[in-house]
N, C-alpha and C positions, 0 to 999 in steps of 0.2 A: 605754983603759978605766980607769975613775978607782975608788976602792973603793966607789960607790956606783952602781956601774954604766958601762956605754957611756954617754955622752952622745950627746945628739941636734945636730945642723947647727947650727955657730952662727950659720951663714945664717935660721936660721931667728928669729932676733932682730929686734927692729923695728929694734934702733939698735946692733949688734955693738960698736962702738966703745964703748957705754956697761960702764961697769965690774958695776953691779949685773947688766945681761943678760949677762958675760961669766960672771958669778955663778953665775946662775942656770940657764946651761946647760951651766957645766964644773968647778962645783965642788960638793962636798957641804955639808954632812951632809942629801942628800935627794936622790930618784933610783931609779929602780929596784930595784936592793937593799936601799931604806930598810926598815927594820922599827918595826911599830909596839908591838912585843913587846918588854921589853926583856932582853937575854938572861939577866943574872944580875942578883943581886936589889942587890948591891953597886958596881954597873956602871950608870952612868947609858945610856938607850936612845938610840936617833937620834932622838926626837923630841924629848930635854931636851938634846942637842948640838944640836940644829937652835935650840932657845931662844937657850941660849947663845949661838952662833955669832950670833945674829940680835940682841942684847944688845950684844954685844962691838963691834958692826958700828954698831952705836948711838950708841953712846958715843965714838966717834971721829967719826961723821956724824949727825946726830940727824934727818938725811930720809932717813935710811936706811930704814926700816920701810914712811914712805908709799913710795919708791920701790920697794920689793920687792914690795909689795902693789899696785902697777901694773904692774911687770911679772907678776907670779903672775897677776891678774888677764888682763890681755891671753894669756893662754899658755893659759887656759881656753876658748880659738877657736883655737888652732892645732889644723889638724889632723892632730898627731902625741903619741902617748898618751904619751910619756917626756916630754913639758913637758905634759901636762893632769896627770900621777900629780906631777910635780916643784910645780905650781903648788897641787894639793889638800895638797899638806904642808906647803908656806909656807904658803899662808890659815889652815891649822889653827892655827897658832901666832899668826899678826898680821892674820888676817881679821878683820871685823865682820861684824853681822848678816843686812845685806844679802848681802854674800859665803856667807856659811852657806846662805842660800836658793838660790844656785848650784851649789853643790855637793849640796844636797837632791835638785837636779835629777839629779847624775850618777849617783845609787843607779840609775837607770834604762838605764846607757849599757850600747853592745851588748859593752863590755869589759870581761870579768870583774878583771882588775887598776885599772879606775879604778873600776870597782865596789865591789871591797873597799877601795881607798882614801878614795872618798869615807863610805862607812860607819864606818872606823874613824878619819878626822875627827871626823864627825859624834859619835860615841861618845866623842872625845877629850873632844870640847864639851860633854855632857852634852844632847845636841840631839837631841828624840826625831823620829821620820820613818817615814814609812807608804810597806809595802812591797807 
């Protein structure tokens, strides 16, 4: 258990071998635990460590971002809710507009945790959506 939760099967990876899906299924800042609250006002939240970390990742790989935003992408058909809640919080940060219309979609899902994740994406965005 990692501090942003259990991780899900890295079996469940298209390409485990690839470093970004080893990324994206066993490391943070994002995962179960994430919050989109941030706890004190002095304290940057998980979702500006998830910037960062996503920045930093960057600037050493500059396909870093498309890459993540394909896997985050692809991880919104699995179906296992700790990579669809892990995938709604990358896009938040390095999605596009299209991406935001799929996530539109999850306000609807029958799971209350990727329901309030895709909301508080959507929210991050400034993206309004009908409930």
């Amino acid at each position: 258990m990692a501090m942003y939760g259990e991780h899900p099967p890295l079996k469940l990876a298209k390409d485990p071998s690839d470093p970004v899906w080893f990324w994206f299924i066993c490391n943070g800042p994002h995962g179960e635990r994430f919050s989109w609250v941030r706890e004190f006002s002095h304290a940057p939240g998980d979702l500006s460590l998830l910037k960062e970390f996503i920045d930093e990742k960057v600037s050493f790989d500059p396909e870093f971002k498309n890459k993540a935003r394909t896997v985050a992408l692809l991880s919104l058909d699995i179906a296992n809710v700790a990579m669809v809640r892990k995938a709604i919080q990358v896009l938040c940060i390095i999605g596009n507009e299209k991406d935001m219309e799929l996530i539109k979609e999850l306000v609807y899902s029958d799971n209350e945790e990727i329901v309030k994740d895709a909301k508080c994406c959507l929210f991050e965005r400034k993206i309004k959506f009908k409930i």
